[in-house]
VMD Tcl script that draws the C-alpha trace (Angstrom):
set ca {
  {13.61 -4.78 -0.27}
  {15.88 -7.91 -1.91}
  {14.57 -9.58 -5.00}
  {16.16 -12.50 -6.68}
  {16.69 -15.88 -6.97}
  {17.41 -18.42 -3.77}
  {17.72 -21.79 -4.60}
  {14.88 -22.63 -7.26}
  {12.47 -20.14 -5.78}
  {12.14 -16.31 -6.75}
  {11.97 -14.05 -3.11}
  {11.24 -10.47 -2.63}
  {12.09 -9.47 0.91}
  {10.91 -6.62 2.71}
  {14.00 -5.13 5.26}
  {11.84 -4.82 8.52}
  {11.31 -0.89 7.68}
  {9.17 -1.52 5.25}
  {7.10 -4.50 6.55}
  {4.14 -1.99 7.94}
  {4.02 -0.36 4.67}
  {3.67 -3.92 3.06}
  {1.09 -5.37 5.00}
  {-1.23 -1.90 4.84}
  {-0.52 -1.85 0.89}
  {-1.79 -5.49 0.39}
  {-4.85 -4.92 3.32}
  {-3.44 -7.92 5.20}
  {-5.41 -6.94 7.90}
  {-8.83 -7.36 5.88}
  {-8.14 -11.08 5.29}
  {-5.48 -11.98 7.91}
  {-5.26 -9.67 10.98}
  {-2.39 -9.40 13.41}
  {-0.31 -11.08 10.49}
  {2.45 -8.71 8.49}
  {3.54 -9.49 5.05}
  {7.38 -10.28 5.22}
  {8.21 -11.16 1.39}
  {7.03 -12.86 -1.52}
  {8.26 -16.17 -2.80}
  {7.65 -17.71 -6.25}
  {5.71 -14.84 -7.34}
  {2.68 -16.81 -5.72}
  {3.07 -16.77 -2.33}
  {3.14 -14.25 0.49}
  {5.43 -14.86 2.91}
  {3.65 -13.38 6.64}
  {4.78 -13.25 10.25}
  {2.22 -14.32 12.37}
  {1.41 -13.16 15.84}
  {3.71 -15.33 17.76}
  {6.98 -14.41 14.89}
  {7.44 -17.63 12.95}
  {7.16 -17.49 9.24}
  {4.63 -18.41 7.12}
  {3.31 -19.36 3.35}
  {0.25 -18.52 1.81}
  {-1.28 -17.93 -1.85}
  {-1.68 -14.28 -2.78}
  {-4.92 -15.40 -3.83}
  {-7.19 -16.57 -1.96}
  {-5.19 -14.94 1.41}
  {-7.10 -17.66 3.55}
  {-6.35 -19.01 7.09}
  {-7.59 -22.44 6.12}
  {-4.10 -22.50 3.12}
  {-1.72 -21.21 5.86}
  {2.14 -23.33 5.58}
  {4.34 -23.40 7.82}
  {7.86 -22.11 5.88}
  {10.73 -24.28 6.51}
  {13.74 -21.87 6.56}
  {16.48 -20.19 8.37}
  {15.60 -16.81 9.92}
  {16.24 -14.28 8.75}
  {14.85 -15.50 5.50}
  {17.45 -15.34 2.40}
  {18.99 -12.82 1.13}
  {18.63 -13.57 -2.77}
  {20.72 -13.59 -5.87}
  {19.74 -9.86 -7.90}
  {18.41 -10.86 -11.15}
  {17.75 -7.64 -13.48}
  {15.40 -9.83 -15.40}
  {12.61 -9.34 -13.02}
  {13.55 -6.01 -10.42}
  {10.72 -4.48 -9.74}
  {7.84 -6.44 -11.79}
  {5.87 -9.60 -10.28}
  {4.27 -12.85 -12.10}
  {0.81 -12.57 -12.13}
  {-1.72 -14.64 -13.47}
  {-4.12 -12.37 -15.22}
  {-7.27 -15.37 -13.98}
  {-5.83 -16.57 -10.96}
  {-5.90 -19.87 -10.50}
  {-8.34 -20.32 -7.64}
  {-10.75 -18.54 -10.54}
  {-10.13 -21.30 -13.13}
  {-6.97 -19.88 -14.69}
  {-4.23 -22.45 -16.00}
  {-0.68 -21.46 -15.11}
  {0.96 -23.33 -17.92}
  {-1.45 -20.67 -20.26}
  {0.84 -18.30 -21.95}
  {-2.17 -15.94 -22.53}
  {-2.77 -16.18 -18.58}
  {0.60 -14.79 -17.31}
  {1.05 -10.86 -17.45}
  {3.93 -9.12 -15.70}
  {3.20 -6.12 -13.70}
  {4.89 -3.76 -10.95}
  {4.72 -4.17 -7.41}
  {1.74 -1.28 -7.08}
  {-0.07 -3.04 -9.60}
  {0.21 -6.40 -7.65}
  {-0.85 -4.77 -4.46}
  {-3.93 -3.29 -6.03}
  {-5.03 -7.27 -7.84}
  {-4.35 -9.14 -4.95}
  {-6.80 -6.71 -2.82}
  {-9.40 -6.55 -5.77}
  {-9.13 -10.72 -6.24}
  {-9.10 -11.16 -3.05}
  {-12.28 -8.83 -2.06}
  {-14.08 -11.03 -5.04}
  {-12.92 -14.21 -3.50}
  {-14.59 -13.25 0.16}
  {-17.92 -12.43 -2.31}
  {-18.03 -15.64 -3.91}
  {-16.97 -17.79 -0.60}
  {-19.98 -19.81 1.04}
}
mol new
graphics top color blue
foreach p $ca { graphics top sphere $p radius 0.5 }
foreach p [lrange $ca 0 end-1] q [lrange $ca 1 end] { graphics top cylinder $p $q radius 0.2 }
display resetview
C-alpha cells in the first residue's frame, strides 16, 4: 500500500497483493459484487475495479451503484508523494454526509486508522441499505 499526496488529491493504493484482502475487509461484495476495492482517494472515495478492469469512483458512504464515476486516470493509478502527516490514519466524518453531517464542521471530522475505517464504512453502510426505500 502507497499513501500520499498526487496532485491535489490524497490516494491510498493497494499493490495488487493486497486488493482481495481490501475488498473482503470493507464487504465490497455486500454492496457491490464482482467489484474489488483498488485505493482510496480524498479520504472519501473508494477507488474499485469493476468486472470488465477499468477504474472507478465511488463514496465510501453510501457504496451505491446508482453514484458509480468513471475515474479519469492513467493506469496503473499514481504512485503518491509519502506524507508522514497522515500514514496510516483516514479522514472520516464522524456523521457522514449522506446522514446530514457538514464537512466544513470541525466537530464532524475525526481521524482514525485504516481498521477503524473498514469497520464504519461496513456499519454506515449496513444502516444506509436499512434506511433506503
Amino acid at each position: 500500500m502507497q499513501e500520499g499526496w498526487f496532485e491535489d488529491d490524497y490516494f491510498i493504493v493497494f499493490a495488487e497483493s493486497e486488493v482481495e484482502t481490501a475488498t473482503a475487509r470493507y464487504r465490497l461484495s455486500d454492496f457491490l459484487p464482482q467489484y474489488q476495492i483498488v485505493g482510496i482517494v480524498g479520504w472519501d472515495d473508494f477507488l474499485v475495479r469493476d468486472p470488465t478492469g477499468r477504474t472507478q469512483r465511488i463514496p465510501t458512504v453510501p457504496i451505491d451503484i446508482q453514484y458509480l464515476e468513471p475515474f479519469d486516470s492513467a493506469e496503473p493509478l499514481p504512485l503518491p508523494q509519502s506524507d508522514a502527516r497522515f500514514t496510516g490514519r483516514i479522514k472520516w466524518y464522524v456523521k457522514p454526509l449522506i446522514f446530514g453531517g457538514a464537512a466544513e464542521d470541525e466537530s464532524n471530522i475525526t481521524w482514525v486508522s485504516h481498521e477503524q475505517h473498514a469497520q464504519l464504512v461496513v456499519w454506515w453502510n449496513q444502516q444506509y441499505r436499512r434506511l433506503k426505500p
